[in-house]
C-alpha positions as CSV (number, residue, x, y, z in Angstrom):
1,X,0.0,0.0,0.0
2,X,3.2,2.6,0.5
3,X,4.3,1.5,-2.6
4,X,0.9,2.8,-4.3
5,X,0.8,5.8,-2.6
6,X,4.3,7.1,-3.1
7,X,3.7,6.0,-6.9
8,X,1.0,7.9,-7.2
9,X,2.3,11.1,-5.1
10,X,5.5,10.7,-8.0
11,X,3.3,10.4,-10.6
12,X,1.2,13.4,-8.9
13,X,4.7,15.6,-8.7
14,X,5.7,14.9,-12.4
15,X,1.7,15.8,-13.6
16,X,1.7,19.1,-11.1
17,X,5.6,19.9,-12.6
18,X,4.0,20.4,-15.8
19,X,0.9,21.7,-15.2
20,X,2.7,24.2,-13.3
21,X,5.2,25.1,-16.1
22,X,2.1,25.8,-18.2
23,X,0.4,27.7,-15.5
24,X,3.4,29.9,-15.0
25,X,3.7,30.5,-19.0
26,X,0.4,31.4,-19.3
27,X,0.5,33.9,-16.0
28,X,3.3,35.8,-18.0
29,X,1.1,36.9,-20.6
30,X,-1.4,38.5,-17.5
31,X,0.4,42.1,-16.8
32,X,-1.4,42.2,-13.5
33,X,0.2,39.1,-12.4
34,X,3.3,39.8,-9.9
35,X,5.7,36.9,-9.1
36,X,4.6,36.6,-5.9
37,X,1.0,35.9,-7.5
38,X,2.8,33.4,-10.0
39,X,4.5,31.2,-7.5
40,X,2.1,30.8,-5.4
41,X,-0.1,29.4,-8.4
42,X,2.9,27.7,-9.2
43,X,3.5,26.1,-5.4
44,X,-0.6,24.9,-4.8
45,X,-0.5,23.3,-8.6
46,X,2.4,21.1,-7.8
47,X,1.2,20.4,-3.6
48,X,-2.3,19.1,-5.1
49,X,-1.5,17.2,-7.9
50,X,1.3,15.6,-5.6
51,X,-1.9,14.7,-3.2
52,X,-4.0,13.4,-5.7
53,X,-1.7,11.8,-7.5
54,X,-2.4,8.9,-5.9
55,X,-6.3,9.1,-6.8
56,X,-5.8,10.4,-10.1
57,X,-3.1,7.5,-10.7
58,X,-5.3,4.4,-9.3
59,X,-8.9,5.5,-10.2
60,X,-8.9,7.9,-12.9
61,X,-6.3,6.0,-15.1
62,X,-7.8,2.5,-15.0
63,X,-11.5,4.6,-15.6
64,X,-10.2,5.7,-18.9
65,X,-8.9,2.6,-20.4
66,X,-12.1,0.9,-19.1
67,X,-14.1,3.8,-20.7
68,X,-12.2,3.6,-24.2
69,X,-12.5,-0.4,-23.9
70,X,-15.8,-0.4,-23.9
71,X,-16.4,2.5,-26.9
72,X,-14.2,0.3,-28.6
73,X,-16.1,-2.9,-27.7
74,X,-19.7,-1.2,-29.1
75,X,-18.2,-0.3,-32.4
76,X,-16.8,-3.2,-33.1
């Protein structure tokens, strides 16, 4: 069960790395955006995708291969 949960809080930090990079991209364009503003954007992304990581990993992952297995099954 540790093993799950640090997997998923990895998988969590990588996800809320990126989102984060994108987030921070996009908050450059915004001139009312200080860095302050940005990094603490930045720092919640990353500390609640690294929490859910471990939900998003071990429910909504298996949900969307079951989902697209069974759209495949009906057209075929």
């Amino acid at each position: 069960m540790n093993d799950a949960l640090l997997a998923g809080a990895v998988f969590g930090f990588v996800l809320g790395v990126l989102h984060a990079t994108a987030l921070w991209r996009a908050a450059l364009r915004f001139p009312g955006a200080t860095p302050a503003t940005r990094l603490r954007y930045v720092a919640w992304t990353i500390a609640l995708w690294t929490l859910f990581g471990s939900y998003v990993l071990w429910l909504w992952a298996p949900a969307c291969v079951a989902y697209a297995w069974v759209v495949w099954r009906r057209r075929a």
